[in-house]
Each structure stands twice: as structure tokens, then as C-alpha cells.
py3Dmol code that shows the C-alpha trace and the ligand (Angstrom):
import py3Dmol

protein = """\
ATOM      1  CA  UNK A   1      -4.361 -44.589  23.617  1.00  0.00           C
ATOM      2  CA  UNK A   2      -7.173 -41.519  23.713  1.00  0.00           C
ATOM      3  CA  UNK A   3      -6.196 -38.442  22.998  1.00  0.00           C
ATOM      4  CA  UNK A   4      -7.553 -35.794  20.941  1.00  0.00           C
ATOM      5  CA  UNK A   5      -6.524 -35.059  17.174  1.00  0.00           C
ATOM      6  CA  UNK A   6      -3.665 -32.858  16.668  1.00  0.00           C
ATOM      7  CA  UNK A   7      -6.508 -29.623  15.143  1.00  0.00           C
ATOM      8  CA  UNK A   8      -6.541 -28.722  11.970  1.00  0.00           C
ATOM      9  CA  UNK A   9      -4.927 -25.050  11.641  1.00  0.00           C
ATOM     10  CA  UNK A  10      -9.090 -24.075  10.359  1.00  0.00           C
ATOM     11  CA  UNK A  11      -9.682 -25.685  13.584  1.00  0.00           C
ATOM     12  CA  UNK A  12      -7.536 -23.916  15.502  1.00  0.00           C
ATOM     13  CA  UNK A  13      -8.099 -20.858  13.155  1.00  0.00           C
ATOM     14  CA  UNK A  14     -11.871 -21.213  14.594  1.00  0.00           C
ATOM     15  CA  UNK A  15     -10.998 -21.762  18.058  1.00  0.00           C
ATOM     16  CA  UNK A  16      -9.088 -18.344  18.443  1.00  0.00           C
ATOM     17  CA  UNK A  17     -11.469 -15.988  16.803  1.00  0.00           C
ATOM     18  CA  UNK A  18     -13.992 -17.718  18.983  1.00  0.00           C
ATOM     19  CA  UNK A  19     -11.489 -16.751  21.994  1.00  0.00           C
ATOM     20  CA  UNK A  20     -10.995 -13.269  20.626  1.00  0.00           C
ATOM     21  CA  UNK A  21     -14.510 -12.681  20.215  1.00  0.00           C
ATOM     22  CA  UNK A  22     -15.225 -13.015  23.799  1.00  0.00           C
ATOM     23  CA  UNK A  23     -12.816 -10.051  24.129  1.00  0.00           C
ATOM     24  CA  UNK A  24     -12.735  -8.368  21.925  1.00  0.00           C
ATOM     25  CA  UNK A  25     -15.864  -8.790  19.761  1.00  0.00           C
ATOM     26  CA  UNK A  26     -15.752  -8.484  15.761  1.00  0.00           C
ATOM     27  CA  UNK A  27     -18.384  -7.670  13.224  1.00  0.00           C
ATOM     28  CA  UNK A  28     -18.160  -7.274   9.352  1.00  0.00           C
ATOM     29  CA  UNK A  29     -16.470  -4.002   8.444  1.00  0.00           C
ATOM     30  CA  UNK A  30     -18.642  -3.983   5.186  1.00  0.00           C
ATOM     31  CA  UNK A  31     -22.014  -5.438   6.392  1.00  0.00           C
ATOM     32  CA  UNK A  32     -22.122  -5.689  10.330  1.00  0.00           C
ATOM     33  CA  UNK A  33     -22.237  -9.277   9.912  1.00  0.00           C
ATOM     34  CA  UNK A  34     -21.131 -11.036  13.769  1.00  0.00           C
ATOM     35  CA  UNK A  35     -17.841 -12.415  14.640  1.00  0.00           C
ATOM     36  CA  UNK A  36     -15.957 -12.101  11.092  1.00  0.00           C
ATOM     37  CA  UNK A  37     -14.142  -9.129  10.604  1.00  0.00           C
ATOM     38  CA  UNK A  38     -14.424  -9.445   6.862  1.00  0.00           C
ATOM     39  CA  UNK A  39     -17.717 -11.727   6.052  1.00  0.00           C
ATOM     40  CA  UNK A  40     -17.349 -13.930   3.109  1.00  0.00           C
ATOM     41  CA  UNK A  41     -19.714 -12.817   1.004  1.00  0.00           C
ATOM     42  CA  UNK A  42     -18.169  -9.279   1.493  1.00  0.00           C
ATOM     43  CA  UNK A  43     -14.542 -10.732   0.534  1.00  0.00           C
ATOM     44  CA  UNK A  44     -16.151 -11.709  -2.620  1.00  0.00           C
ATOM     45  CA  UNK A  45     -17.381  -9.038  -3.341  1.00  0.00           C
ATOM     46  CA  UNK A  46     -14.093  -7.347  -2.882  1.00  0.00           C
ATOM     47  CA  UNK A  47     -12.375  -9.892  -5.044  1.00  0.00           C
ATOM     48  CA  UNK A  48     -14.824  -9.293  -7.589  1.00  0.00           C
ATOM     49  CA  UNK A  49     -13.796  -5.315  -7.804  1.00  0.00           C
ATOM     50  CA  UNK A  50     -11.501  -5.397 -11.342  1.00  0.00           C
ATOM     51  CA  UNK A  51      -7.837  -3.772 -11.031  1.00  0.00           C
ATOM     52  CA  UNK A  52      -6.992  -0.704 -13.283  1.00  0.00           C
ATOM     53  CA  UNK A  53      -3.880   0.720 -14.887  1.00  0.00           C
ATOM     54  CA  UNK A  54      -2.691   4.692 -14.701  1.00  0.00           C
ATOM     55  CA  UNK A  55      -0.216   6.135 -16.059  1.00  0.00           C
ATOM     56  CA  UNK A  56       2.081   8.308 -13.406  1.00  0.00           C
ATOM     57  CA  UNK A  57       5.233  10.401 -15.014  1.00  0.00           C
ATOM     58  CA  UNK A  58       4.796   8.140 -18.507  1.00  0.00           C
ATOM     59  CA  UNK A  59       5.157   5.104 -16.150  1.00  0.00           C
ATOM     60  CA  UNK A  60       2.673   2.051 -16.266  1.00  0.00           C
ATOM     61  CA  UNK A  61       0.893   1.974 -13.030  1.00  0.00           C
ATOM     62  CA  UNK A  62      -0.840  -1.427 -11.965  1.00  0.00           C
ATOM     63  CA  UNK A  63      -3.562  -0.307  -9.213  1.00  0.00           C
ATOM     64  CA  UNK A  64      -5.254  -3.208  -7.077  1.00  0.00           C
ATOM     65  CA  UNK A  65      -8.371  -1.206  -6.602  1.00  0.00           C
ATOM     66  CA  UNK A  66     -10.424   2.036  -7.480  1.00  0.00           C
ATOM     67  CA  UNK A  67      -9.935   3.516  -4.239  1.00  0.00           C
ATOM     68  CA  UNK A  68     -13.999   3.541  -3.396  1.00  0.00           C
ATOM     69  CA  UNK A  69     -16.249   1.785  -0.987  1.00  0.00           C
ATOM     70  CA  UNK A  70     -15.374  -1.222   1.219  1.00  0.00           C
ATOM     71  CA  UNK A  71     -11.725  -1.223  -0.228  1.00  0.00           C
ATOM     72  CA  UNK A  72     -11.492   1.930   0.637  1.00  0.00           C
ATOM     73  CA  UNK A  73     -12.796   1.459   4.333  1.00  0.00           C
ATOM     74  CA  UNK A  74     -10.160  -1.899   4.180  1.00  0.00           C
ATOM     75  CA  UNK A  75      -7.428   0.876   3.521  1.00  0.00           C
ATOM     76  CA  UNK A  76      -8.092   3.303   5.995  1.00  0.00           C
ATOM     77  CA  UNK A  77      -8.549  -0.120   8.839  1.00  0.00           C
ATOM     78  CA  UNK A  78      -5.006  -0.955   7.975  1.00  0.00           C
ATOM     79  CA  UNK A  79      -3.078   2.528   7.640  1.00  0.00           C
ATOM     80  CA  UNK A  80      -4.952   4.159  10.574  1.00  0.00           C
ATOM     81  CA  UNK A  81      -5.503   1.135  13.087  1.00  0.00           C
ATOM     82  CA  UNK A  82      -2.920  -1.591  11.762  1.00  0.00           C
ATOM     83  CA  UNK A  83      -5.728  -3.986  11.008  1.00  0.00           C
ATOM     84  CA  UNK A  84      -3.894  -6.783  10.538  1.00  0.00           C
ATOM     85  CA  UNK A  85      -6.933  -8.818  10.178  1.00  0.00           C
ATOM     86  CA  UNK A  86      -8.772  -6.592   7.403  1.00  0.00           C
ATOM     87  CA  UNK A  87      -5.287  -6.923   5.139  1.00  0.00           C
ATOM     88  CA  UNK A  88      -5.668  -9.988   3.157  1.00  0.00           C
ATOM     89  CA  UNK A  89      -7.938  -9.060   0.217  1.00  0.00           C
ATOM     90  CA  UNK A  90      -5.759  -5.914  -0.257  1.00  0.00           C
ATOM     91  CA  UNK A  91      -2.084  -7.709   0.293  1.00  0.00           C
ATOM     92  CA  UNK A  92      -3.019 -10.628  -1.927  1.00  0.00           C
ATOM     93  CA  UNK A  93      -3.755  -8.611  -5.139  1.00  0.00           C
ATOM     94  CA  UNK A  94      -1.063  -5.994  -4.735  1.00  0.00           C
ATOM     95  CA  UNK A  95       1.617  -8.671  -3.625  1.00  0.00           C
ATOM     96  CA  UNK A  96       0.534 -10.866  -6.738  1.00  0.00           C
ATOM     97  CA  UNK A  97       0.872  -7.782  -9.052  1.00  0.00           C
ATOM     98  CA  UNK A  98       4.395  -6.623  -7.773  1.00  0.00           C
ATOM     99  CA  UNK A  99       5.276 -10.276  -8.040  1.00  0.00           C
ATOM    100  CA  UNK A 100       4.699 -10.289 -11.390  1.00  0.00           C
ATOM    101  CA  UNK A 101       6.163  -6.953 -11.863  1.00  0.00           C
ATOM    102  CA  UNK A 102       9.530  -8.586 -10.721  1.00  0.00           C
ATOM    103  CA  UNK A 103       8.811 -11.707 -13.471  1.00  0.00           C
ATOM    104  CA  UNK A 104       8.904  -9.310 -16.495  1.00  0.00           C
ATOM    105  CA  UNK A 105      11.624  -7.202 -15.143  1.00  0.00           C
ATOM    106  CA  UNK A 106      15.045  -7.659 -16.122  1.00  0.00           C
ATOM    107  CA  UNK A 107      17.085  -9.627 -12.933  1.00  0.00           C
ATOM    108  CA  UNK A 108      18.121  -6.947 -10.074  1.00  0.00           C
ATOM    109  CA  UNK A 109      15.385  -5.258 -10.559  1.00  0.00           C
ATOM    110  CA  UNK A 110      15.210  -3.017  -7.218  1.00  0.00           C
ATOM    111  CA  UNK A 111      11.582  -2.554  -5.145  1.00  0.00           C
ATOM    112  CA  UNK A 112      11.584   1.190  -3.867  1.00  0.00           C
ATOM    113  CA  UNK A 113       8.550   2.234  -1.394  1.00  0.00           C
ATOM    114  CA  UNK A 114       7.385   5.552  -1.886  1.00  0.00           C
ATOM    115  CA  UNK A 115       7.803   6.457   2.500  1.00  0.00           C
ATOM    116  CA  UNK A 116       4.661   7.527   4.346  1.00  0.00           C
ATOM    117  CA  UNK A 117       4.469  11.401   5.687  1.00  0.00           C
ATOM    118  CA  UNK A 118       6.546  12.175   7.988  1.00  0.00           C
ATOM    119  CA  UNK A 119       3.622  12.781  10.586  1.00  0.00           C
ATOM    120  CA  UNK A 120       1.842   9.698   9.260  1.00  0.00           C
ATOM    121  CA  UNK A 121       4.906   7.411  10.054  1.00  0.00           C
ATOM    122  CA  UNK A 122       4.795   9.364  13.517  1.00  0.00           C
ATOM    123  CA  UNK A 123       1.320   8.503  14.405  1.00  0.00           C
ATOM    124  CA  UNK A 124       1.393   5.157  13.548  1.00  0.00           C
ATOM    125  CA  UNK A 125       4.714   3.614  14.133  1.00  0.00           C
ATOM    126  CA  UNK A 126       4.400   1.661  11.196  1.00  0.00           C
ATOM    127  CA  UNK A 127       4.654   1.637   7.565  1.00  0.00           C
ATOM    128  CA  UNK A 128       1.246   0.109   5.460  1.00  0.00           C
ATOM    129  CA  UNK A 129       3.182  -0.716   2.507  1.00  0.00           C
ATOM    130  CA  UNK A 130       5.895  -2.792   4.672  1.00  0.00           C
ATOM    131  CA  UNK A 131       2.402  -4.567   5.988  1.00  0.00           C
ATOM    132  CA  UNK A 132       0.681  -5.546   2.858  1.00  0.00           C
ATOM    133  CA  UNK A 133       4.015  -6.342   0.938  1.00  0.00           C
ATOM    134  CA  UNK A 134       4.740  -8.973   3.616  1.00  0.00           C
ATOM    135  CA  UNK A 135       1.458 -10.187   3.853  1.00  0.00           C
ATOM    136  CA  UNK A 136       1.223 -10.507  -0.349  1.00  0.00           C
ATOM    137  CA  UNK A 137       4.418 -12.548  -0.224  1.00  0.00           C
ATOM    138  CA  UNK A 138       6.282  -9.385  -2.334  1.00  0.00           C
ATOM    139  CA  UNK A 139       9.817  -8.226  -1.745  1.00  0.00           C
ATOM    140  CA  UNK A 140       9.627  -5.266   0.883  1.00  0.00           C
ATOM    141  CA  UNK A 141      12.289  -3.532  -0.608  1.00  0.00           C
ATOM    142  CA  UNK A 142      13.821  -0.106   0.475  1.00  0.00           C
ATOM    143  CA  UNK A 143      12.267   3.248   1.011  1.00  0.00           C
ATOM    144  CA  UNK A 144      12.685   6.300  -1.031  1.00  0.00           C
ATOM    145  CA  UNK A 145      14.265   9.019   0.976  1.00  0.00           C
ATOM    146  CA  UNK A 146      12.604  12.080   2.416  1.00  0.00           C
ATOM    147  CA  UNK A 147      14.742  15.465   1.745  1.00  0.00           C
ATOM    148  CA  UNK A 148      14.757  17.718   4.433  1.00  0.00           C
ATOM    149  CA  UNK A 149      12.738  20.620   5.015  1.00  0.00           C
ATOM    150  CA  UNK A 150      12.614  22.711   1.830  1.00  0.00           C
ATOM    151  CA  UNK A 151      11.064  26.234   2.010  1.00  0.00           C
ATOM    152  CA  UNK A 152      10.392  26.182   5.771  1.00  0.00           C
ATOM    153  CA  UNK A 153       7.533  23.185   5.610  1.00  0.00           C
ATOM    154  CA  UNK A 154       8.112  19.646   5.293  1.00  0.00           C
ATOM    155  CA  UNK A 155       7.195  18.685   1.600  1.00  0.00           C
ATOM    156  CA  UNK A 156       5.541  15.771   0.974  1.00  0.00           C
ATOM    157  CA  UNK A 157       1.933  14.089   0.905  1.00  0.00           C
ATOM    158  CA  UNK A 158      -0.995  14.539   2.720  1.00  0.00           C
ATOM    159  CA  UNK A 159      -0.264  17.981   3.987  1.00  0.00           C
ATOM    160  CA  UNK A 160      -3.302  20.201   5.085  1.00  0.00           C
ATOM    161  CA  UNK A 161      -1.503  23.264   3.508  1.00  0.00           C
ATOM    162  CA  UNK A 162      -1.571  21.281   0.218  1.00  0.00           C
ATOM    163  CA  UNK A 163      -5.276  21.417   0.128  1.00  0.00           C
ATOM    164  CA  UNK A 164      -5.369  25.300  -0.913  1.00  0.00           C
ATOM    165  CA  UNK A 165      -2.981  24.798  -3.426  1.00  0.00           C
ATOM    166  CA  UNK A 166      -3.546  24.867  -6.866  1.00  0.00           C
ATOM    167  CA  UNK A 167      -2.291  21.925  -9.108  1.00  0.00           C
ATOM    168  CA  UNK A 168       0.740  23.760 -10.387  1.00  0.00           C
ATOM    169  CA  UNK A 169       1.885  24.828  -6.817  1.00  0.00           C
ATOM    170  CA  UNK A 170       1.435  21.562  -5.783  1.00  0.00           C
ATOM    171  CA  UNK A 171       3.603  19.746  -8.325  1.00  0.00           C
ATOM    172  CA  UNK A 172       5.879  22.490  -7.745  1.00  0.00           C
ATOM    173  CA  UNK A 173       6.459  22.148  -4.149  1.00  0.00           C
ATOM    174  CA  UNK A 174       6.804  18.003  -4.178  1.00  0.00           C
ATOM    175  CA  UNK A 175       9.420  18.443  -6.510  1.00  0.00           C
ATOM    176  CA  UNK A 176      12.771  17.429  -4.622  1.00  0.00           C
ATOM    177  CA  UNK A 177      10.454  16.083  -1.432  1.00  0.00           C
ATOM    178  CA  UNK A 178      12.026  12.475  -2.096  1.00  0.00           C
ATOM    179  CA  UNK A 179      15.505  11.196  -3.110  1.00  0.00           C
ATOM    180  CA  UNK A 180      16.436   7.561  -4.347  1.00  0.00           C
ATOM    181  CA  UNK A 181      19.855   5.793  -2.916  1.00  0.00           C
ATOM    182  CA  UNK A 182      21.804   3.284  -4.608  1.00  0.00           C
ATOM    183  CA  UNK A 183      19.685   3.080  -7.798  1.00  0.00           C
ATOM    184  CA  UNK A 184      22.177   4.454 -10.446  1.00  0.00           C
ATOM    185  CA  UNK A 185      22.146   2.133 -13.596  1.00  0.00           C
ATOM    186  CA  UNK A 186      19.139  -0.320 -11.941  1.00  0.00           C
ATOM    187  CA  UNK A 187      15.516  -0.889 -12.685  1.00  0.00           C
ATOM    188  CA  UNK A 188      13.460  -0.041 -10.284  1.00  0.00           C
ATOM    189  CA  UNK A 189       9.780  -1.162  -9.195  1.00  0.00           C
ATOM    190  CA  UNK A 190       8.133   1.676  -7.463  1.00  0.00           C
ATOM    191  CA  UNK A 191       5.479   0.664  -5.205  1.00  0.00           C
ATOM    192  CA  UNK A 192       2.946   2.961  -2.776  1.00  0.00           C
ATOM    193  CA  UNK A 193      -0.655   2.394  -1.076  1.00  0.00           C
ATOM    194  CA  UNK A 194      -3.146   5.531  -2.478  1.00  0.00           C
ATOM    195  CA  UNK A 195      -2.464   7.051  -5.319  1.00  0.00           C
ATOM    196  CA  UNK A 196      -5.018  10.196  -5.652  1.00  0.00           C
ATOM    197  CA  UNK A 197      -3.419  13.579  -7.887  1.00  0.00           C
ATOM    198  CA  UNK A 198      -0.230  11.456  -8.734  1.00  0.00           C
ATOM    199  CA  UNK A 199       1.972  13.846  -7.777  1.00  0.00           C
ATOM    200  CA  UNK A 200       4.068  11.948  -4.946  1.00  0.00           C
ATOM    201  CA  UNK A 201       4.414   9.114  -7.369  1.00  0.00           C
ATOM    202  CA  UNK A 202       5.392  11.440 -10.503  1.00  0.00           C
ATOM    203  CA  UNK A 203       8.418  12.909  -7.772  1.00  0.00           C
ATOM    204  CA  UNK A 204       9.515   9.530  -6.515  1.00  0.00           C
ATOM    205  CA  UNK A 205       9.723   8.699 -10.131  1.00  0.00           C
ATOM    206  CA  UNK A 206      11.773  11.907 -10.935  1.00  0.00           C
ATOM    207  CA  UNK A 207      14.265  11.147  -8.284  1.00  0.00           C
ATOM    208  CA  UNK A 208      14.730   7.553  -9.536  1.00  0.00           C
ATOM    209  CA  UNK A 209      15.569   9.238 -12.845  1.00  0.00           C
ATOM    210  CA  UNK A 210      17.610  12.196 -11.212  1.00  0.00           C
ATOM    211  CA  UNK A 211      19.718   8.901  -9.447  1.00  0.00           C
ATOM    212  CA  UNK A 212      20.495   6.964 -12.546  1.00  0.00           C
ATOM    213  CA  UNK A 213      17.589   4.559 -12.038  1.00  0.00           C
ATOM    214  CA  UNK A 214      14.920   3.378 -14.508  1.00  0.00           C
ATOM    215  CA  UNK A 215      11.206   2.970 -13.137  1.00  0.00           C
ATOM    216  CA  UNK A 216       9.960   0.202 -15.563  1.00  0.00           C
ATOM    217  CA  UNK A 217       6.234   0.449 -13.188  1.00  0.00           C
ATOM    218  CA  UNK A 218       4.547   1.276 -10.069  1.00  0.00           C
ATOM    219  CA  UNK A 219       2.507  -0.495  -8.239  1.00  0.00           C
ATOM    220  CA  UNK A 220      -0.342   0.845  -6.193  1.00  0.00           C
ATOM    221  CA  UNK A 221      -2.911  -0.445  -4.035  1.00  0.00           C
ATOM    222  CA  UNK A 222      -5.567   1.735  -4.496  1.00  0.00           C
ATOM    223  CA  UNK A 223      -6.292   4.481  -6.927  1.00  0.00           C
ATOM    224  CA  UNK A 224      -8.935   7.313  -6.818  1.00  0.00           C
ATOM    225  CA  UNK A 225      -9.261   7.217 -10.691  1.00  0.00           C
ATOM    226  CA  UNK A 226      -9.666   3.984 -10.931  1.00  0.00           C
TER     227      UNK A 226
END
"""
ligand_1 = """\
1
ZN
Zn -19.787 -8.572 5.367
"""
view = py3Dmol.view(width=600, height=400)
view.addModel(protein, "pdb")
view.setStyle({"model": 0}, {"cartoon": {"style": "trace"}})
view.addModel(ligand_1, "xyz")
view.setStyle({"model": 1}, {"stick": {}})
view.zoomTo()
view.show()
């Protein structure tokens, strides 16, 4: 009988980026290189970028990646325009490292996601985390919850009124911005995309505390320190 091979999934992998590309044409995000969205040599070179540890509220923080150059322009592709095609180099080193998390936690350990901004989750309709937790294979978890209003403004991250406040103030007025549910008594594994000052990490791990939970360590997957 003729017939054509059953394709490979590379095969077929091939055949519909080659039908995307007539559509909806790709280059390299790091180099301009044609019709990859992330060339090779570029995902090497993000592989090669080493992972760093923080320390957020006394808790060990594993970070993927220093939040700086191409990883950084692979965040921003994912949170702001749900490239799902950009999130593989990110979601396979932070899935791997709250994977292992989980190994050297005591059983029931709990996965909490720090939640996005209330206007970020508004704009996009999606949370990042969920995304590259999925993608890396890692337990999505449940989401922190976000307090209501406190002193007239929404607390939280990545407020513009932030920005003219000093340190202090700023720690100040995240405190009680997030609550944890259903944690009293459990280990907890805190996990949450940028970490910059620390400060939204420090008060999701003060209302795991101020629940009954333990945080044993976050997991990030990018840090601007490094
Ligand atoms: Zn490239």
C-alpha cells in the first residue's frame, strides 16, 4: 500500500511554524534571527545564565534568573503578550526548582502564588505564574488572597504611587495587602515571577505566618539582584 509516514511530532512541529510563519511571521526575540521565535543559539545562551538565591523575610529564595537582558525581554513577552511560545526556557528552570522544592519538603507541603495586581490580572486576563508553572510541569497551587482596599488605594505591587515612596512607606503600606487561606499548621512553598525590592514577597510571607503556615522557600523566576 503507499501512503505517507505517520510525521514525526519534529515533523509536524516543523510543518506548523512553517504554516504560522506565512501568517504570522516570527523572528528571534534576542537576535532577529528568521522564523524562530527563540533561535537556538539564543536558548543557549539563556540556559547558560546561572540561577541565584535571596533571602526574602529570612526565607531561602531560589531565583531562575537575574532579571537582566534577554530573560528579561522573555518575561515581559509572556506577562504582557501571553507568549506562549517564548515560555519554555523560563518554565523549565522555575518548574524544575519548585519541583524540587516539593522533594525536600515535608509531604502536604502547600504551593501558594503570590496573585498578580489587581490591574495587571485586569489587563491581561491571565495569570504568568499559572502559565509557566504548567508549562514547568510544577503544581499550580492556590493564590494568596488580595485584602481589600486599605487606606483608600488598592495596596499591592506595581503601583505608580509606589514609585515616590520611600522604602519604609513602602513596606509599610504592603503590609496586610495579601492574606493566606487554609494554611494553618502546613508548609507552604511560596512561588511569584519578579522579585525586585522584596517587599510583596516579605508580606505574602507575613500572612502565611499571620495564618498558621510555615514558608520553608520561595521560588521566583526572575530576580533584579540576582
Ligand atoms: Zn536568537
Amino acid at each position: 500500500m503507499i501512503g505517507t509516514p505517520p510525521a514525526s511530532s519534529r515533523d509536524r512541529g516543523a510543518a506548523l511554524r512553517a504554516v504560522v510563519g506565512i501568517f504570522l511571521p516570527v523572528d528571534c526575540v534576542g537576535c532577529g534571527a528568521p522564523d524562530r521565535a527563540l533561535c537556538a543559539s539564543c536558548r543557549t545562551h539563556v540556559a547558560a545564565r546561572p540561577p541565584g538565591v535571596r533571602l526574602v523575610a529570612g526565607v531561602r529564595t531560589d531565583v531562575a534568573f537575574a532579571y537582566e537582558g534577554l530573560v528579561r525581554t522573555l518575561v515581559l513577552e509572556v506577562k504582557l503578550r501571553a507568549r506562549v511560545d517564548l515560555a519554555g526556557p523560563l518554565a523549565h528552570r522555575f518548574g524544575a526548582l519548585v519541583r524540587r522544592a516539593l522533594a525536600e519538603a515535608p509531604d502536604g507541603t502547600v504551593v501558594l502564588r503570590v496573585p498578580p495586581s489587581r490591574r495587571g490580572a485586569r489587563r491581561r486576563g491571565f495569570d504568568p505564574v499559572v502559565l509557566l508553572l504548567r508549562r514547568g510541569r510544577a503544581p499550580v497551587g492556590s493564590a494568596l488572597v488580595r485584602s481589600t482596599v486599605r487606606g483608600g488605594r488598592s495596596g499591592g505591587r506595581d503601583g505608580s504611587g509606589q514609585k515616590e515612596l520611600t522604602a519604609t512607606e513602602r513596606v509599610a503600606a504592603t503590609v496586610g495587602t495579601l492574606r493566606a487561606e487554609g494554611v494553618a499548621g502546613r508548609t507552604v512553598v511560596l512561588v511569584d515571577d519578579v522579585v525586585t525590592t522584596g517587599v510583596t514577597l516579605a508580606e505574602a510571607v507575613r500572612a502565611v505566618r499571620a495564618a498558621g503556615g510555615t514558608v520553608l522557600r520561595c521560588v521566583a523566576v526572575a530576580s533584579v539582584d540576582g
